[in-house]
Every structure is written in structure tokens, then in C-alpha cells.
N, C-alpha and C positions, 0 to 999 in steps of 0.2 A: 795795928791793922796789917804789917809787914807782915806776920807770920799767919794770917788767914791761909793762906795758898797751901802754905805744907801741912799745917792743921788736918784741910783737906784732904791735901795727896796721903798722909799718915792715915789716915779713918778709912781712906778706899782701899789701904793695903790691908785694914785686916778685917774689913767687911770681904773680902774676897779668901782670906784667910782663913776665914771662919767659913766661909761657905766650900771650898777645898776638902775640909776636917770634916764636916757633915756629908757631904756628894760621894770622898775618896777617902775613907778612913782608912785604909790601908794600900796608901799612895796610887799608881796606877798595876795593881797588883790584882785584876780584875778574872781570870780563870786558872784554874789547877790543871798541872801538866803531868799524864801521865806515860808512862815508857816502858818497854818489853820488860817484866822482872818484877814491876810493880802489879799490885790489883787494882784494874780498873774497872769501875762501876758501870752498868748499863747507864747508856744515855736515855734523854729521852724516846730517842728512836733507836729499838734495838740493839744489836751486838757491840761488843767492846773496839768500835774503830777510831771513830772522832780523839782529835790530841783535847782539845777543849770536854771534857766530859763532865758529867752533872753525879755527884752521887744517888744511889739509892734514896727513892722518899723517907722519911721520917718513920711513915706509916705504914711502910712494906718492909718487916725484915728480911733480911735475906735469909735463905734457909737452902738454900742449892748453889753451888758453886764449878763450872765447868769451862773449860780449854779447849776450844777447837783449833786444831794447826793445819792450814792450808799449806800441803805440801806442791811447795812450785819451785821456778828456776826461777836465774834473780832476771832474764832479759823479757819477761813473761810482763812487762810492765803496764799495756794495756789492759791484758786480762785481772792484775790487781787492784787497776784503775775502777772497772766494771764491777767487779765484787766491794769493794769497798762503800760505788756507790748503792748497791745491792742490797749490803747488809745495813749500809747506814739509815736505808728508807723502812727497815722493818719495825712491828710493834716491839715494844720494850717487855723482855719475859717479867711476869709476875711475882713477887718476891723472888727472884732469881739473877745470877751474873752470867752471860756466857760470853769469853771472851773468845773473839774471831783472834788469829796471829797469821800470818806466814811464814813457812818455814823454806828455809834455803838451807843448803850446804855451803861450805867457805867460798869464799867467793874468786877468783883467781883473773879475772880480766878488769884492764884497767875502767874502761866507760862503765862500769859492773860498780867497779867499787867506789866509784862517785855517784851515781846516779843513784845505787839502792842507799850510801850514805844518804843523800838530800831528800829519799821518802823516810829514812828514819825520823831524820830529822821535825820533818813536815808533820808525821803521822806517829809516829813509836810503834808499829804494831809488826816489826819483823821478830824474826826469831836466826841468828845466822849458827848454826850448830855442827862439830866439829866431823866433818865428812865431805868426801869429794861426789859433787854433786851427779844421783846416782837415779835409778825409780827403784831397782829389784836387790840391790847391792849393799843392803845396811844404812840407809838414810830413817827408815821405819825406826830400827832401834836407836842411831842415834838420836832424834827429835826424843823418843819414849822415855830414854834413858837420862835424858838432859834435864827434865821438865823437873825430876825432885828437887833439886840443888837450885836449879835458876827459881822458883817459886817458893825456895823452906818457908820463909816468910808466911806466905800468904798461900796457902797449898788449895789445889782444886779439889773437890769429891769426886768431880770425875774428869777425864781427861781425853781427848778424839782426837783423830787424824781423819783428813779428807782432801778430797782431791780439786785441784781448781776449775773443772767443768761438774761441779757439786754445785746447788743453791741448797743450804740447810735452813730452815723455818728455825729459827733460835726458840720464840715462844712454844713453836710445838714442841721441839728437842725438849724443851726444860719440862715440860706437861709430861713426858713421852719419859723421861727419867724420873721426877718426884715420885717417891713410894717405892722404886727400885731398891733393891738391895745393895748397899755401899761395900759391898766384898765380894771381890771375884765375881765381878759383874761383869757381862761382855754381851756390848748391844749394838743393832745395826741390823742390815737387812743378809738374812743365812743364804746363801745360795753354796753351790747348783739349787734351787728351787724346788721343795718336793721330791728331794730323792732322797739318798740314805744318810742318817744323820752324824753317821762316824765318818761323814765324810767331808759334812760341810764347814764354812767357814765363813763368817761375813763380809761381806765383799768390800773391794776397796777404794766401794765410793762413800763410805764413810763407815767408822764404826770408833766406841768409848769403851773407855774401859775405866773403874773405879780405881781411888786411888794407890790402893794396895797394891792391886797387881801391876802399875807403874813405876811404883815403889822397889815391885819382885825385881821388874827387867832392869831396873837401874843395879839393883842387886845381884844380877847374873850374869856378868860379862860373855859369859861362851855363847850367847845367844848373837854377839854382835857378829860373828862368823855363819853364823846359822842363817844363811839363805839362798836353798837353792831351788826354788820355785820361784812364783809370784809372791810382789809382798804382801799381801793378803792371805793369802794361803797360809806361807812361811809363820805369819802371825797367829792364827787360828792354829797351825802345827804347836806352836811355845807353848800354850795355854793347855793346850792336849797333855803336853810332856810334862808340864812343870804341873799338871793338877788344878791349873786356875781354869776351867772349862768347866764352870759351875752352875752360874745364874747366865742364862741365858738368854737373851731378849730380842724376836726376829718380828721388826717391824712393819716386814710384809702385809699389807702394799703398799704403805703407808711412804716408803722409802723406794725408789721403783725408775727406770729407765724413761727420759723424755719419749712422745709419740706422737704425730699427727699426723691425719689423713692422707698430709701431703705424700710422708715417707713409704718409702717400698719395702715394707715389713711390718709383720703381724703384731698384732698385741698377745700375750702371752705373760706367763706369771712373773716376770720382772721387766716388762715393759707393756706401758696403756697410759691412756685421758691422766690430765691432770686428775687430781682430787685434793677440795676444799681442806681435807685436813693430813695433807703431805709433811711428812717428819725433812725428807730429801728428795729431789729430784736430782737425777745424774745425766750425764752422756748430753751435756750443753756443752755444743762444742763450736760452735758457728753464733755471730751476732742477732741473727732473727731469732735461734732457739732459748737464748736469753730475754729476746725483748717481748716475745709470747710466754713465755713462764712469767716472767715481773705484771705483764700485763695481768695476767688471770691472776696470781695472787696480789692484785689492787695495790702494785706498786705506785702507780700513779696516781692515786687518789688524791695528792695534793696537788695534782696540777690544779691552777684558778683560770681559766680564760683573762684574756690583757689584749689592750690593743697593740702592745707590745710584738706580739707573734701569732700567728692564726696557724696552729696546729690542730688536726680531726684530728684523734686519739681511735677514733671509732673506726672510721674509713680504709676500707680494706685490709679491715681484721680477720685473718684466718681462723677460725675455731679450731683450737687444738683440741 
């Protein structure tokens, strides 16, 4: 009868042991962590930001693979804060990956290089690439030129640059490329608008380009000295020169300048009204012109009412 007690305490260690191996079959090892370099899958919501991310379904292969690099500065930390949770509230593209990143140049102030350390850390989705942090000066190629080598591995079909006052619809973008030509591809919205075609060039609130010709600029160093316009322009000139200004794809209106009544200017062929099936919306540059594009594309749709908080959603909503 002396050993009744441990009997006990022996039997409740490995009924608990056994229920450990069932619950935690692979200890507490419970999400996959991905970081700048590697491929990471759409989550269930949207673009590639969350560190905890879900792979692709079973039943969706993926057949489209795309990079978008928001090119910003590393003290821009709010404005990454808002995109991130931007992109993170969007629908998930359909058989498709489109990875959001941020791009910086080196980083050179001290609060800089802790601070964007600890959103590496947090989130993996920068990109720091070897240039002094610049807009018209070579940051274009360097991000372009980087991207083959940091991703051999796992290589995009297509690859974009955009600007952090950009909101991209990831599901449209991937609809808006599927069936596109994967060579010397170059998509985005053409402007000047309607003028003479040897002259335009996609503008630089967003535009992709297939993996090839990513490929080309990593392959053509004299391009890194090659900018003496806008970099937008400067880029549509490369394509010009090198032959890649083939497939052309101007998503007009689709891609188009924020607008509301409020504002003291016209609508015009790159600036008007939302529209339900917007590729980009640009030139958000102030916190309301954010919280009215989220709103009209049904960013909030998962708000629930709670006793919690009594927020209208509704109540003095300007119609853009």
C-alpha cells in the first residue's frame, strides 16, 4: 500500500505525456517563419506581409509569381506601419503569390539601424540594397538589379517597383498580369496620357516588368549610371535602348491619381472617382486619402460591432 501514491503520480506523468505527443507533435513549433530571400506564400489575407504565413491551398496551384518593392526611406515608419496594415486586409490573389517588400538603401543613422533591425525582425519583409538612399539617382537599378541573385532560388515571373503613397489591389494586379506575355513585358499605367507614343513611359507610381528583362538590368551594369531624368522616365528610356519595349501593357484607368470633390482639381485622363476594379490608386498622400480609398475598397468589412468600442463607420463619410 506504500507505493499506491507514486503508482499514481507515475500514471499522471504519462497520461499527460501522451496527451503533449498528440496536442504538440512537433513540440511548441507551431508557425513557419519567413524572411526577405525566401518565398513566401499569400496568406489568407492578401499580399506577402504577415511573419506567420499560411501556404498556398492544396487546391490552388500557384501559376503566377510576383514582387512588388515599395521603394521608401528607412524613417518613413508610420507610413510602412499603414501599408502593411493595408495590404494585410486584402483578398488573397487566386492561384497566385504577390509578395509586398520594402525597399531602402543602406542605411547609415544610428535610431535607423535599430529601429528598421526590430521591424526585420518582427515582420521579414524589407529589402536593404546597396545604395545611398536616393528617389532619381540609381536606387531604381539598384532594387532591379539585386532582385536575381537575392531570389535565384525561388525567382519571380514578374517583378514591380512602386511608390509608398501607391495602394496596389494585389488580386487585381495578379488578374491584370495572368495571360500576359512573360518576355519583355512592361506593365503599369503609360503616361503623358494620350500623347505621342515614342514618348511615353509608365509612370512611377507603379510599374513590372517580366523576369527577363530584370535579369537583362542585372546584366547590364552601365545602366546603373544611366539617370538623368526622372526615374521613371530613365526606366522606360533602358527598355527603349536595350530593345525590351515590346509587350506593352497600359492599364489606364484602371491605375489612376486619388480624387475627391473635396479637392481643387479636375478629373482628367490620370486623375478621377475610385473604380470598383482599380489595378492602383496613387498620390495618397495624407491620412484621410488613405482612410477613404480602404473604406470604398471594403477594407473594413471585418469590422463586427462590440460593446467594446462604438465606432459609425458610416457617419461623415465623404463620397470620393
Amino acid at each position: 500500500m506504500a507505493f499506491r501514491p507514486l503508482s499514481i503520480v507515475l500514471l499522471s506523468v504519462i497520461v499527460a505525456a501522451v496527451i503533449y505527443l498528440i496536442v504538440f507533435p512537433d513540440g511548441y513549433k507551431l508557425t513557419e517563419v519567413f524572411v526577405p530571400g525566401s518565398s513566401s506564400c499569400a496568406s489568407g489575407n492578401g499580399a506577402g506581409f504577415a511573419k506567420n504565413q499560411l501556404p498556398q491551398a492544396a487546391d490552388e496551384p500557384v501559376d503566377l509569381r510576383v514582387l512588388m518593392g515599395i521603394v521608401t526611406v528607412p524613417s518613413a515608419y508610420e507610413r510602412r506601419a499603414l501599408l502593411r496594415l493595408a495590404y494585410s486586409l486584402q483578398p488573397r490573389p487566386v492561384r497566385a503569390v504577390v509578395d509586398v517588400r520594402f525597399v531602402l538603401c543602406t542605411i547609415d543613422k544610428e535610431e535607423d539601424r535599430i529601429l528598421v533591425s526590430l521591424e526585420i525582425i518582427a515582420h521579414g519583409d524589407i529589402l536593404v540594397v546597396n545604395c545611398t538612399e536616393n528617389m532619381n539617382e540609381g536606387k531604381t537599378y539598384a532594387y532591379f538589379s539585386a532582385v536575381p541573385e537575392l531570389f535565384a532560388e525561388a525567382p519571380y515571373d514578374y517583378v514591380g517597383k512602386t511608390d509608398d503613397d501607391t495602394y496596389y489591389r494585389v488580386a487585381a494586379l495578379a488578374d491584370s498580369l495572368r495571360g500576359k506575355s512573360r518576355r519583355d513585358a512592361y506593365h503599369g499605367f503609360l503616361t503623358p496620357c494620350h500623347w505621342l507614343p515614342e514618348k511615353q513611359y509608365m509612370s512611377g507610381m507603379g510599374y513590372v516588368v517580366s523576369r527577363d528583362v530584370v535579369e537583362w538590368i542585372a546584366a547590364t551594369p552601365e545602366l546603373r549610371d544611366d539617370h538623368d531624368d526622372w526615374e521613371d522616365v530613365n526606366f522606360g528610356g533602358w527598355l527603349r535602348k536595350g530593345g525590351r519595349y515590346k509587350n506593352v501593357y497600359n492599364e489606364e484607368p484602371r491605375m489612376y491619381d486619388y480624387w475627391d470633390r473635396e479637392m481643387d482639381a479636375d478629373i482628367n485622363c490620370f486623375r478621377h472617382e475610385h473604380r470598383a476594379d482599380a489595378v492602383a490608386v496613387h498620390k495618397l498622400k495624407d491620412r484621410l486619402k488613405w482612410a477613404r480609398t480602404l473604406h470604398f475598397f471594403n477594407a473594413t468589412q471585418g469590422f463586427k460591432p462590440s460593446e467594446l468600442y462604438q465606432v459609425d463607420l458610416h457617419n461623415n463619410i465623404y463620397k470620393v
